[in-house]
Steps between C-alpha positions, in 0.01 A plus 500: 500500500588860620878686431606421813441080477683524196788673646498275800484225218790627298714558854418139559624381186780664504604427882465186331725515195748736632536273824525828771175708629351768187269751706369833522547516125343797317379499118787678428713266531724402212496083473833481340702782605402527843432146612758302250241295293590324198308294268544159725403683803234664321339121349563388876254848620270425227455145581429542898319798409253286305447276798413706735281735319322199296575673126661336205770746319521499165871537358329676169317747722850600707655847363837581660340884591289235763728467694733803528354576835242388773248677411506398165535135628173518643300677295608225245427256828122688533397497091559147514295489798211645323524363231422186705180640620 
């Protein structure tokens, strides 16, 4: 899946949980600070997250520095992804 599915994927999910429209987001942007997550909201994002992009999440794989912004979101999003291959 390329960058840009996975941020259309993470924009979903978070449309989703945060129940108002997430778009145009960058991979700077900061998941708690800038778009109010917290650790419900976060489960809820994780959850849809591995619907739609058809990967399991492993709570012993997550590290808190995965999700300090997009772009480390998805590159979290994409090793899981390959590791699927």
């Amino acid at each position: 899946m390329e960058n840009t599915a996975v941020v259309e994927s993470v924009e979903t999910a978070l449309t989703e949980v945060l129940e108002r429209e997430v778009s145009g987001l960058t991979t700077d942007v900061r998941l708690f600070e800038d778009l109010h997550l917290d650790s419900t909201s976060v489960m809820e994002m994780l959850m849809s997250l591995e619907d739609s992009m058809n990967v399991a999440i492993d709570p012993e794989t997550l590290d808190m520095d995965d999700f300090m912004t997009v772009g480390t979101l998805t590159a979290y999003l994409q090793r899981l992804l390959g590791e699927g291959k």
